[in-house]
N, C-alpha and C positions, 0 to 999 in steps of 0.2 A: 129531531132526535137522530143520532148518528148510530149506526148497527156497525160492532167494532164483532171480529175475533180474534180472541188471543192463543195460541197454539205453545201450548209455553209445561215443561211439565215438572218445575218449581215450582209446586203450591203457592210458599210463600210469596215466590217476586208475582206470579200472575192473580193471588190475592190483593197486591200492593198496588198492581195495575188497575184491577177493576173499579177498586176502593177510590182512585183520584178518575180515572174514567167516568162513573157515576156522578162526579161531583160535573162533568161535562155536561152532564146530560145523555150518554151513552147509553145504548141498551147492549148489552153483552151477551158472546156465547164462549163456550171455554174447550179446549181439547187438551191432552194431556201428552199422546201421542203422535207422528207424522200421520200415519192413514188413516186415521179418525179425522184430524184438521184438515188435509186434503178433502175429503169427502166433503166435510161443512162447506169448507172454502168454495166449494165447486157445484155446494146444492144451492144456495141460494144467496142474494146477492150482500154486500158488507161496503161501507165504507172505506173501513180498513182493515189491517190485517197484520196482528201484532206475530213477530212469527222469532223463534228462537229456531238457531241455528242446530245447538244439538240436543236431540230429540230421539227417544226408543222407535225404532222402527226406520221407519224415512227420518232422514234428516233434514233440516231445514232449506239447506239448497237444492236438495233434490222435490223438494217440498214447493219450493218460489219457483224452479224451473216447470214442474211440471202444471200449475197454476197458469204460468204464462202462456205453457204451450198448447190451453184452452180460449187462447186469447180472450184472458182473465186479464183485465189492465185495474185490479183492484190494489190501493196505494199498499206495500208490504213495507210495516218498519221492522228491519232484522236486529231478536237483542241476540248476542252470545256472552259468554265469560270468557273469549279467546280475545288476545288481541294482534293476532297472527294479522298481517296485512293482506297477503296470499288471500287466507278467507273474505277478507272483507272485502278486497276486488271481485272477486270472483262470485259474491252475493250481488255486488253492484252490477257484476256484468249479466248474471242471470235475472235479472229483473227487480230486485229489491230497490226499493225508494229512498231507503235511507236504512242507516247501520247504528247501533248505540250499543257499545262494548261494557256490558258488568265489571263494577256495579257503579250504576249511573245517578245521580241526581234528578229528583220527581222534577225540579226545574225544566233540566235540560226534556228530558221525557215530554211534558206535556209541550214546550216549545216547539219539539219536532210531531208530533202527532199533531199540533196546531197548526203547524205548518203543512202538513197533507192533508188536512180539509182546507185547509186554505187552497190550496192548487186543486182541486175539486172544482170547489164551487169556482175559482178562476176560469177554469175550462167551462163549465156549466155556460159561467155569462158570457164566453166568448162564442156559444153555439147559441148562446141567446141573441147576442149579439149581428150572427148573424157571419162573424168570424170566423173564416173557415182556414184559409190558407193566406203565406202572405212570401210575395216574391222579391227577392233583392240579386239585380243580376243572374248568376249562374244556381244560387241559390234557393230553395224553396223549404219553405214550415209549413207542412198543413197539421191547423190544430186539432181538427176534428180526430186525425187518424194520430194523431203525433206523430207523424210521421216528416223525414227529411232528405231531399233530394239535393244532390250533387250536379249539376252536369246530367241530369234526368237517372243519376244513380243512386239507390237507395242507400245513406249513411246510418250506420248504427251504433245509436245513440244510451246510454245507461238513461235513468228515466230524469233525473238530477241536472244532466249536459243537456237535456230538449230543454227543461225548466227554463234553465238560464238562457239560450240560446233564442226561444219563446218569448220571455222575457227583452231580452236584446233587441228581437227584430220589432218587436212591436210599436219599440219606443228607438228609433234611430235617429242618432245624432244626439240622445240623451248620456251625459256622462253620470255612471252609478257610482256608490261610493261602494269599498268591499261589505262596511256595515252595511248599507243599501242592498247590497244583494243578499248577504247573510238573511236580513229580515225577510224579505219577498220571496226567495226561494227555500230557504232551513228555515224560519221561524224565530231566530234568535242572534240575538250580537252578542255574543258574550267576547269579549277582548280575548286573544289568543287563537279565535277561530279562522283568523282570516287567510292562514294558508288552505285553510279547506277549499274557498273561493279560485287562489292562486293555483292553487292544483289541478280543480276542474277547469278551469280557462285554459288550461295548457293542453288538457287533454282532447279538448274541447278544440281548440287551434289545430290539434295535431289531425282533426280528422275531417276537416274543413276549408281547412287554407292549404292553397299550393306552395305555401314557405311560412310555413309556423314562425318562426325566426322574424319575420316581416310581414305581420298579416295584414291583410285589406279588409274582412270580417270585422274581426274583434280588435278592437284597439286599446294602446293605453294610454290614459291620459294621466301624463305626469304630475304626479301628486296628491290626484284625485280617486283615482281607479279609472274601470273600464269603460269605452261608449262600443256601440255599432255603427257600421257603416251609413253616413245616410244613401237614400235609396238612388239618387242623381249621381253619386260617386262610385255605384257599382255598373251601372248602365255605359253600354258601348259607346 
């Protein structure tokens, strides 16, 4: 059973949440306000963590920043009714997992909530596994910490850009498809999604390659989508 909270202070949409959450198999807790949800969020531990942006009191970024800066790595999906972009990066870049702009489709919803226990339990069997870190030339992933070095310098990553990155190095020399990634990392193919892909790849180049424009990383493969470098082709 997965221990969800939703911090959401629409009755209705966090009624409508809990109602297909339960059908998970969820055990639920609910807050109405920021510094009530903070509080839970930080007393004990959660799955995940359904979090709306605007909120009486804290707000929800100040709400996901300050979660994070307990080195709190519990998955946050941010819903709001805005669909200002501005906010949406800037959720992403404060720590949120994933963003779903009102009023969304139960589809898409349980797709993306499915897809953060999925990267959960991903990480779980990669500590099971035994999977800690993994080096490709200049390069380093440790998954334990999610953490990513550059040239021994720490790069920072939204939590979406390790996913994929994570993803990539594991399997080098494998080419994804964007559907392929969509499923593995969001949880869903719905046709139309796949500038999402296209966008974080770029952002994703821009903070890892010495010439985004011509990466040695991430590549593409024409037609197909993306592979990673294999690991002989980054070595001196």
């Amino acid at each position: 059973m997965k221990n969800v909270l939703i911090i959401e202070d629409d009755v209705n949409i966090a009624d409508l949440v809990e109602i297909h959450l339960k059908d998970l198999d969820c055990a639920l807790e609910r807050a109405e306000d920021g510094e009530p949800g903070l509080q839970k969020a930080l007393s004990q531990p959660f799955d995940l963590i359904i979090l709306d942006l605007m909120l009486p009191g804290l707000d929800g970024l100040e709400v996901c920043k300050r979660i994070r800066s307990q080195g709190n790595h519990t998955p946050i999906l941010m819903l709001t009714s805005k669909s200002d972009e501005f906010d949406k990066v800037l959720g992403l870049e404060l720590g949120a997992d994933d963003y779903l702009t009102k009023p969304f489709s139960i589809r898409e919803l349980i797709a993306r909530i499915k897809a953060l226990f999925r990267r959960v339990e991903l990480d779980a069997a990669a500590h099971a596994d035994g999977v800690e870190l993994v080096r490709h030339g200049e390069l380093e992933v440790n998954y334990v910490k999610r953490r990513v070095l550059l040239n021994g310098k720490a790069v920072e990553l939204t939590a979406k850009e390790f996913d994929l990155l994570a993803l990539f190095a594991q399997k080098p020399g494998r080419a994804f498809t964007r559907n392929e990634l969509l499923d593995a990392v969001w949880g869903y193919q719905f046709a139309g999604y796949e500038h999402t892909v296209n966008s974080h790849i770029n952002r994703l180049r821009a903070k890892i390659e010495k010439n985004p424009a011509n990466p040695v990383f991430i590549q593409t493969v024409w037609g197909v989508g993306y592979r990673f470098v294999e690991a002989e082709d980054t070595n001196p």
